[in-house]
BANUNU-405322 format. One record per residue (C-alpha): residue in one letter; residue number from 1; x, y, z. Coordinates in Angstrom, 2 decimals. Layout:
N
{r A; NUM; {X; Y; Z}};
...
END
This chain:
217
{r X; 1; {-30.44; 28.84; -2.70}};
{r X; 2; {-28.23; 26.97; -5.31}};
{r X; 3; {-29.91; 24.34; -7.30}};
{r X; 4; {-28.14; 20.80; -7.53}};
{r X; 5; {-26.88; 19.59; -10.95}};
{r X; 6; {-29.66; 16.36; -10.86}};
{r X; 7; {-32.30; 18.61; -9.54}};
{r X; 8; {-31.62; 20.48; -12.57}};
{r X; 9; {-31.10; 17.87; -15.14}};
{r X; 10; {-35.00; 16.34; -14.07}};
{r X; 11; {-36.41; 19.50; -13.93}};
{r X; 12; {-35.06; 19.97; -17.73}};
{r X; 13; {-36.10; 16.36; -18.49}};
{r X; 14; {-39.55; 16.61; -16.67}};
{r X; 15; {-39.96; 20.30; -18.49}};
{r X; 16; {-38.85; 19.23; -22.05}};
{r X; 17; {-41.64; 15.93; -22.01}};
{r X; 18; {-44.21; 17.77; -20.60}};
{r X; 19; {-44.41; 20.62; -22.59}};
{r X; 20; {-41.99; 20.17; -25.74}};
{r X; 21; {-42.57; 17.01; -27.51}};
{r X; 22; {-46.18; 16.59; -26.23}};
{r X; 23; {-47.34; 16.05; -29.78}};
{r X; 24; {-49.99; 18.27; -28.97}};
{r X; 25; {-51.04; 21.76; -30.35}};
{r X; 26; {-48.25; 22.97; -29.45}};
{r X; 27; {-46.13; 25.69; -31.61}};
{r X; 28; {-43.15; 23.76; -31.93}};
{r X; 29; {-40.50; 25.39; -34.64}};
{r X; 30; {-39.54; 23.04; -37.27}};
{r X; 31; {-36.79; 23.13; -40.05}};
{r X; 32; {-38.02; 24.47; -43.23}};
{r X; 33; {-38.57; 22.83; -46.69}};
{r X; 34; {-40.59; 22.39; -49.43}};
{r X; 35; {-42.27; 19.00; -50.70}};
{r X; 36; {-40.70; 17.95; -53.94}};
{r X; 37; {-42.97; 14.98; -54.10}};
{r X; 38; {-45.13; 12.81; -52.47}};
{r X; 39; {-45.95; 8.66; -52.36}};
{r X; 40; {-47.77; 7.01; -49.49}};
{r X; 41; {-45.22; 7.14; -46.52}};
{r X; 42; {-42.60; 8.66; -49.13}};
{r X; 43; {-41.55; 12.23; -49.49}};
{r X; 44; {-38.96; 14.17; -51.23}};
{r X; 45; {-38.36; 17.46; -49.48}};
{r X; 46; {-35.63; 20.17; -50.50}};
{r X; 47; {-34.54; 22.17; -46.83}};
{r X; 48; {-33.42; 25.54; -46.56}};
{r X; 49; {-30.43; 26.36; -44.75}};
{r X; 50; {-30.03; 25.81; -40.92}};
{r X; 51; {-28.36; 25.70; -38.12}};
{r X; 52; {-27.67; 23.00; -35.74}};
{r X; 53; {-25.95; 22.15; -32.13}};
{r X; 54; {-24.55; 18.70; -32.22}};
{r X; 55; {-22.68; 16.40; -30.04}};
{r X; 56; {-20.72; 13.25; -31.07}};
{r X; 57; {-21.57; 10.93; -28.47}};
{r X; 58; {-19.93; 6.89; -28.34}};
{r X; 59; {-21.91; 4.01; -27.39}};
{r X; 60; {-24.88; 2.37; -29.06}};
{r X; 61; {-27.91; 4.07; -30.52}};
{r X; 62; {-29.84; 4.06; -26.92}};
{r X; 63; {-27.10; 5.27; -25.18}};
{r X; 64; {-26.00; 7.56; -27.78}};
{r X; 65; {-29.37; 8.97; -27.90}};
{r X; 66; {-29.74; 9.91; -24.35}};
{r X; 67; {-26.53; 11.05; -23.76}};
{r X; 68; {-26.73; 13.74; -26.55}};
{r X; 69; {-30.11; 14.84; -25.53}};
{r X; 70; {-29.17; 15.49; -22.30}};
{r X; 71; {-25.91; 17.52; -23.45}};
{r X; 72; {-27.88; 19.95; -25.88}};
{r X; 73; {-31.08; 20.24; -23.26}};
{r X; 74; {-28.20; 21.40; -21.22}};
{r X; 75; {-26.90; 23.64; -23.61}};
{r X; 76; {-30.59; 25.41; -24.78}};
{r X; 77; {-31.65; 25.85; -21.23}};
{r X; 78; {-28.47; 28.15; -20.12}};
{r X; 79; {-25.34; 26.54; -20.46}};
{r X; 80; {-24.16; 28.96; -22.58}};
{r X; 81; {-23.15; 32.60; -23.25}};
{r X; 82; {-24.99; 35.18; -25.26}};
{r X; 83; {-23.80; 38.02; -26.63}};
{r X; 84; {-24.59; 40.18; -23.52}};
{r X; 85; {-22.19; 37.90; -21.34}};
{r X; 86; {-25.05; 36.45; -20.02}};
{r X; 87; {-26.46; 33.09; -20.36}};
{r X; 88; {-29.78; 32.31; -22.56}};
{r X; 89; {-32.58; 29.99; -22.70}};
{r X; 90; {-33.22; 28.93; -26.41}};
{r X; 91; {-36.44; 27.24; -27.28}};
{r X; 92; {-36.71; 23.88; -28.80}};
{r X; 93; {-37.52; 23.15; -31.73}};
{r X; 94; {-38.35; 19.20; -33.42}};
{r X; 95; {-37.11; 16.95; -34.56}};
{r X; 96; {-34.60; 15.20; -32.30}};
{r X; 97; {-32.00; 14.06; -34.93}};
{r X; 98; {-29.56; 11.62; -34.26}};
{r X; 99; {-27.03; 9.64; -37.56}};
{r X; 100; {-23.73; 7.81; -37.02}};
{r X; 101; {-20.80; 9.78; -37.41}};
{r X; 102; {-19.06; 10.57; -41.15}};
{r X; 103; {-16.72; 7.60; -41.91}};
{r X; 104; {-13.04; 8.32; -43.26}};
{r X; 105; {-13.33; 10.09; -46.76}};
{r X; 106; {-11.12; 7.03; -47.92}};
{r X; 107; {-14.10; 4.93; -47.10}};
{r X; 108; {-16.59; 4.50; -50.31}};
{r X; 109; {-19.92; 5.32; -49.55}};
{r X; 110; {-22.02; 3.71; -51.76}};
{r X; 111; {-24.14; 2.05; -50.11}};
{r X; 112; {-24.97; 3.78; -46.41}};
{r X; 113; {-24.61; 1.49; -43.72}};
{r X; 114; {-27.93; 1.38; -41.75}};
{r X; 115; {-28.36; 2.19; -38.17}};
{r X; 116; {-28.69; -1.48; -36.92}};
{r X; 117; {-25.17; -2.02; -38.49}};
{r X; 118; {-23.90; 0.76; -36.48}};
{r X; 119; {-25.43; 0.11; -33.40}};
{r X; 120; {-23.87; -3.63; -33.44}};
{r X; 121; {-20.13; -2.27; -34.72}};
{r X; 122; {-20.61; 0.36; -31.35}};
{r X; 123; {-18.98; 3.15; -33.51}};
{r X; 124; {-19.77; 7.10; -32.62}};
{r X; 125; {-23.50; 8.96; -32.70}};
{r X; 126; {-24.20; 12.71; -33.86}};
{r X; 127; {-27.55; 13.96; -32.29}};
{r X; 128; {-28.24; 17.45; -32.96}};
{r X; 129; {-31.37; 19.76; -32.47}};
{r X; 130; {-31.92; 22.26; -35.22}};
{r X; 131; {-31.93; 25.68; -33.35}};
{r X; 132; {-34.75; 28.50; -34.13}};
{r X; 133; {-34.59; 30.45; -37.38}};
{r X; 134; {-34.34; 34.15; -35.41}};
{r X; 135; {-30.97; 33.39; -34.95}};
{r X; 136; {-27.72; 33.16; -36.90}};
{r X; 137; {-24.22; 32.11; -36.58}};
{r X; 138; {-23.43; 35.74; -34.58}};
{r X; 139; {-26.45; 35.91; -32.63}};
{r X; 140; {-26.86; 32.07; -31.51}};
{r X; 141; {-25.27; 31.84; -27.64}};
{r X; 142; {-22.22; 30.33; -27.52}};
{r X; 143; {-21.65; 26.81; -25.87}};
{r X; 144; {-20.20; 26.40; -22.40}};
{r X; 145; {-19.68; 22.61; -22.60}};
{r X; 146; {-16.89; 22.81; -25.38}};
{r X; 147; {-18.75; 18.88; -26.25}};
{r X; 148; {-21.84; 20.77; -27.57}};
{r X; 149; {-21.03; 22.33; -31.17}};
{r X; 150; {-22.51; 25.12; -33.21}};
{r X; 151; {-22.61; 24.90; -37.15}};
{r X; 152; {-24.34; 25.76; -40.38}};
{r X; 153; {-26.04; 23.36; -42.80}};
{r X; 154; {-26.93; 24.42; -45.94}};
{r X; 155; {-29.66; 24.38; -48.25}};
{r X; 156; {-30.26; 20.20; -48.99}};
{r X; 157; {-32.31; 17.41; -50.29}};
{r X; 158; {-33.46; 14.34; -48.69}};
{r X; 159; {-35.62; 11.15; -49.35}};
{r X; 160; {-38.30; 10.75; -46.47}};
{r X; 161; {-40.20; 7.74; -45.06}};
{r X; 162; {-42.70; 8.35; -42.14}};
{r X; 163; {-43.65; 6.16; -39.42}};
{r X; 164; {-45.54; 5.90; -35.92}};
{r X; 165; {-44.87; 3.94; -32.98}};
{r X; 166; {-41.73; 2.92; -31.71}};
{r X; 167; {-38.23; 3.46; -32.65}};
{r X; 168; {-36.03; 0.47; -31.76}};
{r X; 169; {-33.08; -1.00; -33.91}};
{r X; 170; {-34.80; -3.23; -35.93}};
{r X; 171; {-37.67; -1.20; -36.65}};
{r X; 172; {-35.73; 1.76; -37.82}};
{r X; 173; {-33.54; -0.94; -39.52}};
{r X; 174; {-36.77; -1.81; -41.33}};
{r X; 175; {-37.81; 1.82; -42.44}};
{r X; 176; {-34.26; 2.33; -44.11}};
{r X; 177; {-34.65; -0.60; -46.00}};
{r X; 178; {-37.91; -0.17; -47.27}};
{r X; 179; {-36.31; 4.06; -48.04}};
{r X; 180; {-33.28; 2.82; -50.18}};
{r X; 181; {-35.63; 0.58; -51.76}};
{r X; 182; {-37.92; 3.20; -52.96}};
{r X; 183; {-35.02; 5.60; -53.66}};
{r X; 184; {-33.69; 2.98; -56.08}};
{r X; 185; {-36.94; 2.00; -58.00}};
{r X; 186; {-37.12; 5.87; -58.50}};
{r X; 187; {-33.44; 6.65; -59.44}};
{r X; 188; {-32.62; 8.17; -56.32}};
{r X; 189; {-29.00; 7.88; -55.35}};
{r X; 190; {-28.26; 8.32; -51.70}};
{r X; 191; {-25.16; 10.76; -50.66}};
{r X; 192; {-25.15; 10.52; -46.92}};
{r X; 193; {-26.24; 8.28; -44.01}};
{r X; 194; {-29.83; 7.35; -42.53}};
{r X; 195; {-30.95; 10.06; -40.23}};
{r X; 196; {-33.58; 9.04; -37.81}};
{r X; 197; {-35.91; 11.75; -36.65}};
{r X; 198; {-38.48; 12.43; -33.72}};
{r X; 199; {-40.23; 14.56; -32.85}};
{r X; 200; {-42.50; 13.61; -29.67}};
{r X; 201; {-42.21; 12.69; -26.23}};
{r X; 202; {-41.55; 9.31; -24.67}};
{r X; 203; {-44.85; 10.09; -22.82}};
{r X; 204; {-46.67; 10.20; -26.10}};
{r X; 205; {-48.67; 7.38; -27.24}};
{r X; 206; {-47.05; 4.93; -30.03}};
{r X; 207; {-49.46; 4.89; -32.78}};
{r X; 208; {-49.53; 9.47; -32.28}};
{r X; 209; {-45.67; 9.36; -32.69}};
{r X; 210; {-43.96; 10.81; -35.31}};
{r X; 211; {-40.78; 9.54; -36.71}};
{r X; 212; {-38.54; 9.40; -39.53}};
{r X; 213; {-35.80; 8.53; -41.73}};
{r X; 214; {-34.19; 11.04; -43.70}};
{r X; 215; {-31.40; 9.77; -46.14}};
{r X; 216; {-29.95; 13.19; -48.24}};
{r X; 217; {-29.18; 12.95; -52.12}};
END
């Protein structure tokens, strides 16, 4: 008996919260690095290479946010065609990353502009899950929603600030702030845009989140 699409989507939606992004002791892949340094809420971390599957979504940073998850839970749980012909479940991995889309290279980029800024200008959204380190470019199952895509990041450095709780606009607004702050006191120039990170459930507590923002340099 055939499964409908919305049974499917809350079964992937129910399935991802409850055993995913628990926060738990659960054996959750995460990206790779190494801590350059370390200052209260502060890191520096250099990250190996990885890849990622990544939707550009429009709307504001809500919408944007649950849109693209939905599209790449889609995509790990089957949508998709391994190298057999057949499709694949991929596991998850954290964090749930989501930045606003590269601006024209005409555009100067010296300052970033923060997420609250993009949320009110309504501009575009990349969310992307990193995808486990077994597989590469040749092995990783190909999308079937030609919205989801595929591609290698390499080896890069990023400033770090962690937080709990919540992760609305003006909070998040907030963290970046307080980032490019530190970044300047400690000579740190920025060369890409706030990346806010999660890794936990909605079901999860506030103050047992985990969240951050990741600004590369």
């Amino acid at each position: 008996m055939k499964t409908s699409p919305k049974k499917t989507m809350i079964y992937i939606i129910i399935t991802l919260t409850l055993t995913l992004f628990a926060g738990l002791s659960l054996a959750i892949e995460e990206p790779k690095y190494t801590v350059i340094k370390k200052s209260q809420e502060f890191e520096l971390r250099q990250y190996e290479p990885k890849i990622i599957a990544e939707v550009l979504i429009d709307g504001d940073m809500k919408q944007a946010s649950n849109r693209g998850f939905r599209l790449i839970a889609d995509y790990i749980f089957g949508n998709n065609t391994a190298s057999n012909g057949d499709n694949a479940k991929i596991s998850m991995t954290a964090p749930v990353t989501m930045e606003q889309a590269p601006r024209s290279e005409k555009i100067s980029m010296t300052a970033p502009v923060t997420m609250e800024q993009n949320d009110q200008n309504n501009n575009q959204w990349l969310v992307h899950f990193v995808m486990p380190s077994k597989f590469s470019m040749e092995t990783l199952p190909v999308p079937n929603n030609d919205k989801v895509k595929v591609r290698l990041i390499p080896d890069k450095n990023y400033a770090v600030i962690r937080f709990s709780g919540f992760t609305g606009a003006q909070k998040v607004e907030e963290k970046t702030k307080k980032l490019l702050d530190w970044m300047e006191q400690n000579g740190i120039e920025p060369k890409g845009q706030p990346e806010l990170a999660r890794y936990n459930a909605p079901i999860t507590p506030p103050f047992f989140r985990r969240n951050e923002v990741m600004i590369s340099y």
